[in-house]
Backbone as numpy.savetxt, mean C-alpha at the origin, in Angstrom:
# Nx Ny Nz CAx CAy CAz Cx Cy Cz
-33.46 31.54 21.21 -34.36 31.25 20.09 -35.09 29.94 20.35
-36.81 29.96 20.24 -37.10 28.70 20.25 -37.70 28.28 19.20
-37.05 26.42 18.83 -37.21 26.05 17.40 -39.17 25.39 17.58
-39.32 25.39 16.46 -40.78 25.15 16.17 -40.90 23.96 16.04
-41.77 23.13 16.38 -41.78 21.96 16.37 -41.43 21.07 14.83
-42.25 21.27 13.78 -41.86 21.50 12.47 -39.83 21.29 12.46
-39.18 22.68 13.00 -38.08 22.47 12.55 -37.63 21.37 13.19
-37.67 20.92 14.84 -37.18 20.02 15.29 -37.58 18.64 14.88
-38.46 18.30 14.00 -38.38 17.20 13.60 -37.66 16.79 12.39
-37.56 18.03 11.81 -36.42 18.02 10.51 -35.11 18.03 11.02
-34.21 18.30 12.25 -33.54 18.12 12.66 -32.99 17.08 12.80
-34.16 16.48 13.62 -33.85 14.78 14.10 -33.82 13.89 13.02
-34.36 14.34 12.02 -34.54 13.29 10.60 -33.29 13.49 10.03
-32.35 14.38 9.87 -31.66 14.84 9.18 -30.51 14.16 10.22
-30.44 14.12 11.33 -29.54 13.51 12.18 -29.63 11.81 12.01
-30.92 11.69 12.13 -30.95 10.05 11.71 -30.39 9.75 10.61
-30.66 10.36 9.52 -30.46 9.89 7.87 -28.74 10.32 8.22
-28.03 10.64 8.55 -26.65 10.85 8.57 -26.12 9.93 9.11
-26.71 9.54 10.49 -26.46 7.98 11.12 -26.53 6.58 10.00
-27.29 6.98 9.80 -27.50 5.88 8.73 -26.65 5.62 7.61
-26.26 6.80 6.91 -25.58 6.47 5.79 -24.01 6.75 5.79
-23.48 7.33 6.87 -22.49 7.17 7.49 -22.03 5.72 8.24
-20.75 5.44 7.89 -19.98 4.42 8.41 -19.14 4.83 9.64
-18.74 3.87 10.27 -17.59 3.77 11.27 -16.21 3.59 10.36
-15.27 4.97 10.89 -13.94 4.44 10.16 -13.20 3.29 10.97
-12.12 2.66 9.46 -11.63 1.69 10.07 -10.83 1.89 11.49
-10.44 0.42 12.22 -10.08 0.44 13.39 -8.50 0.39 13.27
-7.76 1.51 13.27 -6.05 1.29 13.71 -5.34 0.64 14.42
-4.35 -0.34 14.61 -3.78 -1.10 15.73 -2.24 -0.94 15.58
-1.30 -0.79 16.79 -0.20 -1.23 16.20 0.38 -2.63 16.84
0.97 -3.33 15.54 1.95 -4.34 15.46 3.13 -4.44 15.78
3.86 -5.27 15.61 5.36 -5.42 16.01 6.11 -4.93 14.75
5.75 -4.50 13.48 6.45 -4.53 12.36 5.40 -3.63 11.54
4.18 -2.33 12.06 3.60 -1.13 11.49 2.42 -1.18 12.09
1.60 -1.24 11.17 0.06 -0.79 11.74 -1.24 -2.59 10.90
-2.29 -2.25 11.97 -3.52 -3.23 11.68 -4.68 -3.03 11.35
-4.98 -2.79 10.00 -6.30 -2.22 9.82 -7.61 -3.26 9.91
-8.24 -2.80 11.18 -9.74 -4.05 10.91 -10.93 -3.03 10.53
-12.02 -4.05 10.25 -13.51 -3.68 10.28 -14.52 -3.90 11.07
-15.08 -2.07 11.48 -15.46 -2.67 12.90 -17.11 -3.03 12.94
-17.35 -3.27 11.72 -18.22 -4.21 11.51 -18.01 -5.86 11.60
-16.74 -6.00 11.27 -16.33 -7.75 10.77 -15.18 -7.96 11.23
-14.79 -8.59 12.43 -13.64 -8.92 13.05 -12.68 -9.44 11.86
-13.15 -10.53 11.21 -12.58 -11.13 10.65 -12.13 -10.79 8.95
-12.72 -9.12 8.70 -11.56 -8.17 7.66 -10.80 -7.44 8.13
-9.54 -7.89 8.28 -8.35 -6.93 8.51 -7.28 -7.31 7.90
-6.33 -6.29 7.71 -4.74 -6.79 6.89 -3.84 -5.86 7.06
-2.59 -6.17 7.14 -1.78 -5.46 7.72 -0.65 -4.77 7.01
0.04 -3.82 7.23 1.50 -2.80 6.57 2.24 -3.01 7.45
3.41 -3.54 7.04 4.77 -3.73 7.40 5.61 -2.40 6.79
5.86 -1.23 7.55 6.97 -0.51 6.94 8.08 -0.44 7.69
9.25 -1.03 6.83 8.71 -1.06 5.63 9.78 -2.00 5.09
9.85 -3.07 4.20 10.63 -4.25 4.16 12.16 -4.15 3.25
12.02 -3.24 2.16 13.19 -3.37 0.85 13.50 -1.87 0.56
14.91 -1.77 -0.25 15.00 -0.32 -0.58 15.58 -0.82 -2.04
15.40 0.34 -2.91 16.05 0.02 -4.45 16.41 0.82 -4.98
17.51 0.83 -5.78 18.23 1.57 -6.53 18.87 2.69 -5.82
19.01 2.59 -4.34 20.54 3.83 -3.95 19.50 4.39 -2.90
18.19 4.11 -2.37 17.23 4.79 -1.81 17.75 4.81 -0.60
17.87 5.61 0.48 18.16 5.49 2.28 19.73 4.79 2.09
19.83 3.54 1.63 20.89 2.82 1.63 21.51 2.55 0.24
22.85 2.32 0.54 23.67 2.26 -1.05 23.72 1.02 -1.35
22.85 1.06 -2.63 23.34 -0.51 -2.96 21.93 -0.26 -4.21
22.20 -1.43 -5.07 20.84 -1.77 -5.90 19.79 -2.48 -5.37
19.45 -3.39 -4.56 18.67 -3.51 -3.66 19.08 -4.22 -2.46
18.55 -3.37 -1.24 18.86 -3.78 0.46 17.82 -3.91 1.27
18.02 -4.29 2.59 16.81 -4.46 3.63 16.35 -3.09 4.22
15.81 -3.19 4.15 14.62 -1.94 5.15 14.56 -2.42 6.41
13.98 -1.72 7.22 13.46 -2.31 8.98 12.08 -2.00 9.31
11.58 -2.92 10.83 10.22 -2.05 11.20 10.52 -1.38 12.48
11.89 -0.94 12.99 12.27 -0.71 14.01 12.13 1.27 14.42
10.78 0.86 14.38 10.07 2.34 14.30 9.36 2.07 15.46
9.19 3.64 15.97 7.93 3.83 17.33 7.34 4.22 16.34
5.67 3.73 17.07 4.47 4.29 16.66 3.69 4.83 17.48
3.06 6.21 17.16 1.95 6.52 18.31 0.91 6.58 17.93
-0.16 6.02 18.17 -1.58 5.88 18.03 -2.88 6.99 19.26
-3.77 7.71 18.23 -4.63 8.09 19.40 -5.73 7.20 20.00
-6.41 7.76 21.12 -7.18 7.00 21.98 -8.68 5.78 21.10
-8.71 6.88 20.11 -9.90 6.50 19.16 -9.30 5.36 17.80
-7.92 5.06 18.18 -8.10 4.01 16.93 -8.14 4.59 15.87
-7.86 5.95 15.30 -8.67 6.59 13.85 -7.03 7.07 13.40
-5.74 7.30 14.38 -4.67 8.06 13.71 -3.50 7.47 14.08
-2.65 6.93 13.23 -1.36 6.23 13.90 -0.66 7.27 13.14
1.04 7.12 13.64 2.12 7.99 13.12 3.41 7.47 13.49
4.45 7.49 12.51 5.75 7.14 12.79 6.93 7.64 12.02
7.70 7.73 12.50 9.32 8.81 11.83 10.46 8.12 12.31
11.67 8.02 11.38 12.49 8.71 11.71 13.56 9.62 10.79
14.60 9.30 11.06 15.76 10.44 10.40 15.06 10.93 9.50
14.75 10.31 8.52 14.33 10.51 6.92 13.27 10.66 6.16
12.22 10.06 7.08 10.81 9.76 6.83 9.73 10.83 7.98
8.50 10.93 7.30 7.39 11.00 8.55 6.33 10.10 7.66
5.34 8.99 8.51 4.34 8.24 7.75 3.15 8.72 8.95
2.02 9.05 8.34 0.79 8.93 8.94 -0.55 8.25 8.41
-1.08 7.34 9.52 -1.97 6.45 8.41 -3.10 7.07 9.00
-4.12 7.36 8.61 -5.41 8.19 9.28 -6.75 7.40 8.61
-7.51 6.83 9.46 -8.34 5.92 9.18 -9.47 6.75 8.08
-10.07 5.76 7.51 -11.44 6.07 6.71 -12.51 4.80 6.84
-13.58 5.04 6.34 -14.59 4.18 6.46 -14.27 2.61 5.75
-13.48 3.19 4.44 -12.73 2.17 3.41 -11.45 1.35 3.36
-11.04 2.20 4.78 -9.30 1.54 4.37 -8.76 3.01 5.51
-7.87 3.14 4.60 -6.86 4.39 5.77 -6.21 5.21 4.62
-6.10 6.78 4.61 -5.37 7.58 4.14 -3.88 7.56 4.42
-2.58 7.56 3.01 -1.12 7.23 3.60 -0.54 8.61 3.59
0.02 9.16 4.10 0.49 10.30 3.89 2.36 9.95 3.95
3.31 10.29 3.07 4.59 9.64 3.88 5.47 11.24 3.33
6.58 11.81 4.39 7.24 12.44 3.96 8.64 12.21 3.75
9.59 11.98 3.09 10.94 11.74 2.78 11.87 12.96 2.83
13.50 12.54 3.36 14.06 13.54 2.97 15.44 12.63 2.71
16.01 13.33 1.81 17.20 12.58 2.07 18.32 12.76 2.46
18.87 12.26 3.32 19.53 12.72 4.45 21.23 12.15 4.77
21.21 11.75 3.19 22.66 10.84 3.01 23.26 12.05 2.43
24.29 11.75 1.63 26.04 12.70 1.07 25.69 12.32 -0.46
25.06 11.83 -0.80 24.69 11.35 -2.27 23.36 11.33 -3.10
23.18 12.03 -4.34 22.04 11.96 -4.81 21.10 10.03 -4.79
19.76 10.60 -5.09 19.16 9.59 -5.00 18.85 9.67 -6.32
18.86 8.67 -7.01 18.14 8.76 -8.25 17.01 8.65 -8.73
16.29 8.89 -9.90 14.86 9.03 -10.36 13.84 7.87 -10.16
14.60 6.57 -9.87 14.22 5.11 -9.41 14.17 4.93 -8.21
15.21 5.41 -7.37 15.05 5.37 -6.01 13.59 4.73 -5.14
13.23 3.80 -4.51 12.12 3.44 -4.49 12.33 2.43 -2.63
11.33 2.59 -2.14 10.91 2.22 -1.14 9.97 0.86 -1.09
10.03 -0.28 -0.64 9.01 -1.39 -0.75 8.29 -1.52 0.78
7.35 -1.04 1.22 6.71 -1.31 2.48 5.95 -3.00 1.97
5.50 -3.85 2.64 4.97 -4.83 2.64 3.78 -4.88 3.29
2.13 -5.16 2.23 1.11 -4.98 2.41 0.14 -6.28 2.57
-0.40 -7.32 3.56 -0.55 -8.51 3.24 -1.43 -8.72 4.57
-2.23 -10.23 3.84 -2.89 -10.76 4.93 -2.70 -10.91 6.42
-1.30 -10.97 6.95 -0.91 -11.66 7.84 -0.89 -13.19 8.54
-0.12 -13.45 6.70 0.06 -15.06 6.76 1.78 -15.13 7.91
1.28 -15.74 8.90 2.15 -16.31 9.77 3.33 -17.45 9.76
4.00 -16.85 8.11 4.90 -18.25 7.49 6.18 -18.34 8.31
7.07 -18.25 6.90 8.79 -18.11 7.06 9.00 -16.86 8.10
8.28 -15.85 8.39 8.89 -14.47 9.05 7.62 -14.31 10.41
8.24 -14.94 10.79 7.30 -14.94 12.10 7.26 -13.51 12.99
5.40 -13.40 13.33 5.15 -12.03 13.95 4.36 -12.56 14.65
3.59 -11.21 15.40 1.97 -11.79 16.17 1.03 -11.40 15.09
1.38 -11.07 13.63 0.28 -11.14 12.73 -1.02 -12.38 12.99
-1.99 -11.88 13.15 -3.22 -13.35 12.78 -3.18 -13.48 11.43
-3.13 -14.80 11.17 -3.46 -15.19 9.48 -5.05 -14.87 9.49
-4.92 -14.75 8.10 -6.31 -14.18 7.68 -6.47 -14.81 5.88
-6.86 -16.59 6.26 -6.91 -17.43 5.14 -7.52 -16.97 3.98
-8.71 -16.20 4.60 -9.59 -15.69 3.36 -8.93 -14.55 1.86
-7.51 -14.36 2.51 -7.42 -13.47 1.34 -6.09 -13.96 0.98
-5.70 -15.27 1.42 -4.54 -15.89 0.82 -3.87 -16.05 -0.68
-5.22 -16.00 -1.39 -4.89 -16.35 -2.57 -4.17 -17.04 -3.30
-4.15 -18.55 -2.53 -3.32 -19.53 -2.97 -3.43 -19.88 -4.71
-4.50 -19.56 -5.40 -4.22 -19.73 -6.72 -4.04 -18.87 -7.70
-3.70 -17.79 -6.98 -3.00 -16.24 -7.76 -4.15 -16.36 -9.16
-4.94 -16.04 -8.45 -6.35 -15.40 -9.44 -7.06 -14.75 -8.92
-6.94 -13.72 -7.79 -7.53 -13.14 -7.06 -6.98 -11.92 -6.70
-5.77 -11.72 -7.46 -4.84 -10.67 -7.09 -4.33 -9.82 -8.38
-4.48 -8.31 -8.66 -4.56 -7.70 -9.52 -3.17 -6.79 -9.86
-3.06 -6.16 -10.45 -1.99 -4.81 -10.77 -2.45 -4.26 -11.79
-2.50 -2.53 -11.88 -3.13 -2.10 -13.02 -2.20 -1.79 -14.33
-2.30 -2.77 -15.49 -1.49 -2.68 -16.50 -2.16 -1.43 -17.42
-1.82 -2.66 -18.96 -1.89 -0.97 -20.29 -3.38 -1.35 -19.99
-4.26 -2.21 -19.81 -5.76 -2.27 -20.45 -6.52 -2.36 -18.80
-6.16 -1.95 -18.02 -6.47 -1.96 -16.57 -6.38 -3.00 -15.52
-7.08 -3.65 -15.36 -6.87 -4.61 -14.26 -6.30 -5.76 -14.61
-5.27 -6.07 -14.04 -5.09 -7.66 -14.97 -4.08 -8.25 -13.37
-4.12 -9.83 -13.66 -3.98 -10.83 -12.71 -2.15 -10.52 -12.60
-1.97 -10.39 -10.93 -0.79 -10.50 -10.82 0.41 -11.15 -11.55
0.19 -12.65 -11.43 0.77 -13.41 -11.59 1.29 -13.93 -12.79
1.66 -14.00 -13.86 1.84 -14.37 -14.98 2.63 -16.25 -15.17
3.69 -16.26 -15.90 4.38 -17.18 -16.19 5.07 -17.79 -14.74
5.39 -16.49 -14.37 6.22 -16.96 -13.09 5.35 -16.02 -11.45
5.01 -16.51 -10.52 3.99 -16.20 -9.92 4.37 -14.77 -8.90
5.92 -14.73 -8.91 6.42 -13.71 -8.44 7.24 -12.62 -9.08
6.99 -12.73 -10.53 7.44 -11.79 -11.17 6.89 -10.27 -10.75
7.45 -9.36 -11.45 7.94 -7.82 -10.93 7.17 -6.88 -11.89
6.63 -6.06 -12.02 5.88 -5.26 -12.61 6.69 -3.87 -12.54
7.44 -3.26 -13.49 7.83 -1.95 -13.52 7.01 -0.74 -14.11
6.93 0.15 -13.41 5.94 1.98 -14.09 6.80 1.92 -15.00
5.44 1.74 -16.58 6.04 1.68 -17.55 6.53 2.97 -18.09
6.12 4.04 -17.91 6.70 5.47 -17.87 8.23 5.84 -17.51
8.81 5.05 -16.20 10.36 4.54 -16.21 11.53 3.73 -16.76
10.83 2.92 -17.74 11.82 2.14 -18.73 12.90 2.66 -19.19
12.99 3.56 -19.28 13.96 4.07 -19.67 15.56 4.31 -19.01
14.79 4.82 -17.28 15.67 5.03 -16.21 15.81 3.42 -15.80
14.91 2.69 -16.03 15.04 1.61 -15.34 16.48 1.07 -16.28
16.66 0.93 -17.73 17.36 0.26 -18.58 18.89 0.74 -18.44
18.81 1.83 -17.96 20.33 2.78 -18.12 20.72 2.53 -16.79
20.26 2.10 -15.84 20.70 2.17 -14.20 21.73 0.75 -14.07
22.87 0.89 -13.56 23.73 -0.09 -13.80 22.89 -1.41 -12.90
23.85 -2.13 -13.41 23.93 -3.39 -12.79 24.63 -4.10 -12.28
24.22 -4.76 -10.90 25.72 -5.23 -9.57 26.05 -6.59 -10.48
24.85 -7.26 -11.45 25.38 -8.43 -11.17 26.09 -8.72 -12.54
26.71 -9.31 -13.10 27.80 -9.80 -14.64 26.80 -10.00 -15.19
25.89 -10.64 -15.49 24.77 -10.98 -16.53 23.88 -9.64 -17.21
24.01 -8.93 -16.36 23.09 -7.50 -16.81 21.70 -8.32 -15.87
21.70 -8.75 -14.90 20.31 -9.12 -14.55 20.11 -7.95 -13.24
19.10 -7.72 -12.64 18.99 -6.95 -11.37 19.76 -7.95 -10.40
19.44 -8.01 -9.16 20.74 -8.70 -7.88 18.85 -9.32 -7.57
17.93 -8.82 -7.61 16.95 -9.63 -7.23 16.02 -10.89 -8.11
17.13 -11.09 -9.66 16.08 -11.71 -10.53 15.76 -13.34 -9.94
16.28 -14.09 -9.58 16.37 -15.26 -8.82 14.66 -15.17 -8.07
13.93 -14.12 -7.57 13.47 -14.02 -6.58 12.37 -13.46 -7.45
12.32 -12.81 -8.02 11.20 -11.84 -8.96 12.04 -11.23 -9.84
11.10 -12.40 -11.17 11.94 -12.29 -12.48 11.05 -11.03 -12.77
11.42 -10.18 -13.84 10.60 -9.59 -14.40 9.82 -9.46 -15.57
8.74 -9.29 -15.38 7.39 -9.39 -16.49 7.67 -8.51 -16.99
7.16 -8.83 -18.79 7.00 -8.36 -20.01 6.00 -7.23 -19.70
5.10 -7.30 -18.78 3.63 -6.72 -18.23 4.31 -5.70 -17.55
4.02 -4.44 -18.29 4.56 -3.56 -17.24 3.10 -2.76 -16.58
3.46 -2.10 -14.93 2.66 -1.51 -14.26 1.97 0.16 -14.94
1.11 0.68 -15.07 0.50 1.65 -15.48 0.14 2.57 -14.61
-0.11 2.02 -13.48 -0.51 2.68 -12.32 0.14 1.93 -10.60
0.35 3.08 -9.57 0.42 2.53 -8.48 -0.50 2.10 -7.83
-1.16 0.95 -7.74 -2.14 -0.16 -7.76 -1.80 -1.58 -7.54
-2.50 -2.18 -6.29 -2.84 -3.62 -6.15 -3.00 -3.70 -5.42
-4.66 -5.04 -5.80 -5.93 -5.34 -5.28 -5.64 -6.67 -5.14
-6.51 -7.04 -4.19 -6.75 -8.48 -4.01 -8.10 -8.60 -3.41
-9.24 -9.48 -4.05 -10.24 -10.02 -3.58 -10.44 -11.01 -2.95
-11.30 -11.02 -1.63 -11.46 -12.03 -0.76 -11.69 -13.48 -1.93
-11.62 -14.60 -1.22 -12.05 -16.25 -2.18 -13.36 -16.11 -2.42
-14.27 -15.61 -1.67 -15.50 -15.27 -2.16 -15.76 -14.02 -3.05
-14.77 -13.41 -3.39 -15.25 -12.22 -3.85 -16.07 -11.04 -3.83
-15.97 -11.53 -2.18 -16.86 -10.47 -1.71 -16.54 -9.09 -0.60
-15.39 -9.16 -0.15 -14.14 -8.41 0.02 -13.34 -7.69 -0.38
-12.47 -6.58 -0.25 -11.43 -6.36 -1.39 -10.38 -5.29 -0.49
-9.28 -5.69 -0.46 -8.10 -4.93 0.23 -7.37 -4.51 -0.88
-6.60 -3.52 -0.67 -6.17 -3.05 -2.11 -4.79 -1.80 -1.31
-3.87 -1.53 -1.54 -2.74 -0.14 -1.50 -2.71 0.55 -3.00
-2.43 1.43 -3.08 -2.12 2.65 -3.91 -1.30 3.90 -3.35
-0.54 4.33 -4.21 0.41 5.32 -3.81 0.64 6.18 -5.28
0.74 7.18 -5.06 0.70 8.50 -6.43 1.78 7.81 -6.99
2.75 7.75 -6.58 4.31 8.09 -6.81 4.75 6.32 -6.81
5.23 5.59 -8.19 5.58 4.11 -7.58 6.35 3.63 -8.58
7.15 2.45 -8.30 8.13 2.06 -9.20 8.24 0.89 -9.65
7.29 -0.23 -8.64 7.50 -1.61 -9.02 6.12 -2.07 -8.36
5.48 -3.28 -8.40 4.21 -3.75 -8.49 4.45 -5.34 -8.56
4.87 -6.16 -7.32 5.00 -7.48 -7.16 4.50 -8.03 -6.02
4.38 -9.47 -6.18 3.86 -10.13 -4.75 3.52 -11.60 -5.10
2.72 -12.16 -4.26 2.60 -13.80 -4.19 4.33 -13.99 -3.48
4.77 -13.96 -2.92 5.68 -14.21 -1.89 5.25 -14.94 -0.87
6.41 -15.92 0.06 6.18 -16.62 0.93 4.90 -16.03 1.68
5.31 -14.80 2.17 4.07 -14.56 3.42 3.25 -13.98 2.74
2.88 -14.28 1.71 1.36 -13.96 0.62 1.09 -12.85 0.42
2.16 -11.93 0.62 1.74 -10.49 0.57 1.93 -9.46 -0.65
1.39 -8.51 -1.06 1.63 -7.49 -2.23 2.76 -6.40 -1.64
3.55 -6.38 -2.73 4.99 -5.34 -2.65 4.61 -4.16 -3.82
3.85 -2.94 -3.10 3.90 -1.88 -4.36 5.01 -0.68 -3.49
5.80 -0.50 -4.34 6.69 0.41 -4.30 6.38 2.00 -4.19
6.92 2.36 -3.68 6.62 3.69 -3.41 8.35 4.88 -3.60
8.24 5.65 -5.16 8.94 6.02 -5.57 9.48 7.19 -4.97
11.05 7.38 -4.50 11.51 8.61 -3.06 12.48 9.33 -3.70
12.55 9.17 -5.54 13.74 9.83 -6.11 13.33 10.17 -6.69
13.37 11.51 -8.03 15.32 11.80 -7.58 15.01 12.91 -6.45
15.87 12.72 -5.58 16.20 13.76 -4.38 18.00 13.68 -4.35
18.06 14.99 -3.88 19.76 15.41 -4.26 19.60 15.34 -2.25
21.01 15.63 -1.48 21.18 15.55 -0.21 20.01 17.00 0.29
19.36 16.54 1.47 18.44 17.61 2.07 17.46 17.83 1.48
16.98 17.49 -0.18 15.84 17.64 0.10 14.50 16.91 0.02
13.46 17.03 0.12 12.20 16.52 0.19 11.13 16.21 -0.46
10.44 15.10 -0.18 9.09 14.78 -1.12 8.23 14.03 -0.23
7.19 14.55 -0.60 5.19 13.87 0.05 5.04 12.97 -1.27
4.55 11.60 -0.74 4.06 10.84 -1.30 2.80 10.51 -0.71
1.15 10.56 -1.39 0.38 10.21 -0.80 -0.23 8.64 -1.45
-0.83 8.15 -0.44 -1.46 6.74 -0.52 -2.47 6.08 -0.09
-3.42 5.28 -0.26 -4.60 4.50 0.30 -4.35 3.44 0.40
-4.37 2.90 1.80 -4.96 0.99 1.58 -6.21 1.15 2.14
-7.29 0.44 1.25 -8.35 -0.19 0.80 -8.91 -1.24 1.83
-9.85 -1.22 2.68 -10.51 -2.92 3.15 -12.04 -2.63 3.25
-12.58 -3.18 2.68 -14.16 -2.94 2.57 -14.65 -4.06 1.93
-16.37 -4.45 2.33 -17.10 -5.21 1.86 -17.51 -4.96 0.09
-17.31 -5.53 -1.13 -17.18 -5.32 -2.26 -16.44 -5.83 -2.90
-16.55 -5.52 -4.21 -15.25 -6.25 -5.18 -14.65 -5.22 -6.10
-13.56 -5.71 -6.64 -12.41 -4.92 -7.18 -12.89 -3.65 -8.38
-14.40 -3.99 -8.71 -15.15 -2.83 -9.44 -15.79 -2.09 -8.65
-15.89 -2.12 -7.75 -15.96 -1.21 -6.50 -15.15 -0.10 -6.40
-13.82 -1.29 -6.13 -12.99 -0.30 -5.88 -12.31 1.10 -7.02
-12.43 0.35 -8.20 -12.41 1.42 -9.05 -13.36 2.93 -9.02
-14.53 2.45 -8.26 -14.98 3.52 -8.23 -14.42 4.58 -7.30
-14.03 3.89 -6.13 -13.59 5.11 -5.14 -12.64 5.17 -5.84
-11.70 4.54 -6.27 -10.17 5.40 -7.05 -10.65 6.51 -7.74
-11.64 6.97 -8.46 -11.75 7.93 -9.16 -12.28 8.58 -8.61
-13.10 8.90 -7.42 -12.95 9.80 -6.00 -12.03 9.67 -5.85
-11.63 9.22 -5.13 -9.97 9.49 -4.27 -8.81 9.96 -5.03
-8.68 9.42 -5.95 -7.33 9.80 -6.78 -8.12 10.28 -8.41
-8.58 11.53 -8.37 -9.45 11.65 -9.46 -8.03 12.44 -10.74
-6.93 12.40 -10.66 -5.75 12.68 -11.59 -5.15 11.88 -11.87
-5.77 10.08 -11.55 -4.79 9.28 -11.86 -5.84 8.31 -12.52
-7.20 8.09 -12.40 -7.69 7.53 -12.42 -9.21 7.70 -13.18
């Protein structure tokens, strides 16, 4: 078939205008402790996932809250666009986008004991401030947020500032209060074993959500996950802790939790907009 001149220029226009309004997805890397998302427009936006740091309430390990590891292989393809990692219990795949990266994680549980409805996972989502826990993270000052006014969680009236009274307090899915109140307690006071560390706020979480805007406000990195249980951060290595909920599961069986982290040029009303693309049942 031969095209008419006419069509071939509508071709090429139609190929240009796609160039154009199409982005490059973000760039994948792996770390010593998960994956590195940059922009391959701007060297200098990227931020990193540690999976995965804490476990709570009986999750993988017995106890009310314990350590997690990053002592995972990762395999990455040639293009930078797909990382992946497993083991016993888990499969995580992070698959790049123009905005951030798609989370996909699968769980099973693979212990002799139910998990309960709290059961919850803490991966660690953050600049790659190079403090107390030393990595080959690069710090990345711009999204430090040394005066915890730049860093969000979505409460009852939507966006509101991490930080409250105490700068590392804990944000619980207020939909769980209930399970949260009845779940024993290790320590004599009736307190959690972590209150010393992240007291908990009156402010409870509404959604699995938290944002942080560059100091200029012209930036915005952000995680979300369907499924979540707690919503804290401002910690030594400056990073956001949103939980990612893996209960109730009885022995053997399974749950998909899906998730986004966020890095793009814009601000945190931005990002609301893609949440309601992306997660249009939650948002």
């Amino acid at each position: 078939m031969i095209l008419k001149p006419q069509r071939i220029i509508l071709i090429l226009v139609a190929a240009l205008i796609c160039t154009m309004t199409s982005a490059d997805p973000i760039k994948l890397s792996i770390w010593d402790r998960g994956v590195k998302l940059t922009s391959p427009a701007d060297k200098d936006l990227f931020t990193y996932l540690w999976f995965y740091e804490w476990n709570m309430f009986e999750a993988v390990r017995k106890g009310e809250h314990t350590s997690g590891t990053s002592d995972w292989k990762w395999g990455m393809v040639s293009t930078q666009s797909y990382a992946q990692t497993s083991g016993d219990w888990f499969d995580l795949s992070v698959t790049a986008a123009e905005d951030g990266a798609e989370l996909l994680l699968k769980v099973t549980n693979t212990t002799d004991r139910d998990w309960p409805d709290i059961a919850s996972i803490i991966p660690c989502f953050n600049p790659g401030y190079d403090g107390p826990k030393k990595t080959n993270a690069i710090p990345n000052p711009n999204f430090y947020d040394d005066g915890h006014d730049h860093t969000y969680f979505y409460g009852e009236d939507g966006l509101d500032l991490l930080a409250g009274e105490a700068p590392r307090e804990i944000h619980f899915n207020d939909t769980l209060q209930s399970a949260i109140e009845s779940s024993p307690k290790q320590r004599d006071d009736g307190q959690f074993v972590w209150y010393h560390k992240w007291p908990r706020s009156p402010r409870n979480a509404h959604k699995g959500l938290l944002v942080r805007e560059s100091e200029d406000r012209t930036q915005t990195m952000a995680i979300v996950w369907e499924d979540f249980l707690t919503a804290q951060g401002h910690n030594p290595w400056k990073c956001m802790h949103l939980s990612i909920r893996v209960g109730p599961l009885k022995p053997g069986e399974s749950k998909s939790v899906r998730g986004k982290m966020y890095l793009f040029e814009g601000t945190k009303k931005d990002l609301l907009k893609k949440l309601k693309k992306d997660f249009p049942n939650l948002y």
